[in-house]
C-alpha positions, 0 to 999 in steps of 0.5 A: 386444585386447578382442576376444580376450580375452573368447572366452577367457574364455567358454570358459573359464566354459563349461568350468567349467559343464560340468566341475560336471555332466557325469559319473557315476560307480560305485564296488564293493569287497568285500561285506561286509553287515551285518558292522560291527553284528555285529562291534560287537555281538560285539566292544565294543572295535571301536568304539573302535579308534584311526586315525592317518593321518600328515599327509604322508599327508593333506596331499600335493600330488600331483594325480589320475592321473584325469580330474575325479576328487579328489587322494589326501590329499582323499580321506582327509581326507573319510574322516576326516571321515566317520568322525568324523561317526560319532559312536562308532558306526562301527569307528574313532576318529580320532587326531591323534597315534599312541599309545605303547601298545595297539592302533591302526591306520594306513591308507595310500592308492593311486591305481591309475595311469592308462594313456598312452591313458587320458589322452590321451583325457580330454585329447582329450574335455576339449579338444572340451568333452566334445563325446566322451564319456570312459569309463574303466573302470579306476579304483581304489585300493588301502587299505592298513590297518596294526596297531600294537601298542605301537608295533611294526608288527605285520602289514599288510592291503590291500583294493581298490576298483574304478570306473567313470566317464562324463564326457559334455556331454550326460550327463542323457540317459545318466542316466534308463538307468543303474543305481542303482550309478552316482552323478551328480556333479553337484559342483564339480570335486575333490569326493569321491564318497559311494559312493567313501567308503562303500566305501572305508568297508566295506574297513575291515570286512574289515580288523577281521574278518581283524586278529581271526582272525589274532589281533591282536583279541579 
């Protein structure tokens, strides 16, 4: 009985090792420069402007559509966090509640699904211990912003990110060749990607600018 189990066991514990660094990731939404400082400069009030994300939005169970890749709700409770992190500087103030009067923001979160042979290829890779490598190159999510005035629901905009991911045991020898657009997730499994966060982070940029020329913002 011994016997049987302690193989599993180090299978298991391999898994785990492998799952920490075994991939990398690239992440890319919209350019969008230096518009955050120069909105800022030109529009004081930005700096300021209220985020409510619902907690059925931030505390969801459902998993990633993804292989390795973090569930929604971790993935917006990061964002909170680095925006809070922010210290005023950046475009948005977290809010616990939803304000009653003035201007305030909701954003939503979609993963983009993953297809039937995506999957079954990062079960097939996961079950030889990235023995083959996995790729996909259909990742994504789209950001959905929505502004509020008073209360009202006043117009809703959505912005995508796109990404790329390589899951492989032997990943460190890719690593030397790729570019300086992909990010080594060197992590415990779930983790959020920083360049994930960052782009998520500049659709909110685009979001200020359209919101302004529609005339919802000075």
């Amino acid at each position: 009985m011994k016997l049987q189990v302690f193989p599993r066991v180090s299978l298991a514990m391999i898994t785990i090792l492998l799952l920490t660094a075994c991939q990398i990731q690239n992440w890319k939404g919209a350019s969008v420069g230096s518009f955050q400082d120069a909105a800022i400069e030109r529009h004081p009030e930005l700096a300021s402007l209220p985020l409510y994300i619902p907690k059925y939005l931030s505390e969801g169970p459902l998993p990633s559509e993804r292989f390795l890749l973090p569930s929604p709700h971790k993935i917006i409770d990061a964002l909170k966090s680095k925006i809070k992190t922010q210290n005023g500087i950046g475009i948005f103030q977290v809010m616990e509640s939803a304000p009653e009067t003035g201007i305030f923001s909701s954003l939503r979160l979609e993963e983009l699904e993953a297809s039937g042979l995506r999957k079954a290829w990062a079960v097939f890779s996961i079950s030889v211990q990235l023995l083959i490598p996995f790729y996909d190159d259909s990742l994504g999510y789209n950001v959905t912003y929505e502004l509020f005035i008073d209360a009202k629901l006043k117009n809703r905009y959505q912005y995508s990110i796109r990404g790329k991911q390589l899951a492989w045991f032997a990943i460190a020898l890719v690593v030397p060749f790729k570019s300086s657009d992909w990010e080594i997730m060197n992590i415990e499994y779930g983790s959020v990607s920083d360049r994930l966060l960052e782009e998520l982070l500049s659709t909110s940029r685009l979001f200020v600018e359209d919101a302004r020329r529609d005339g919802f913002l000075r």
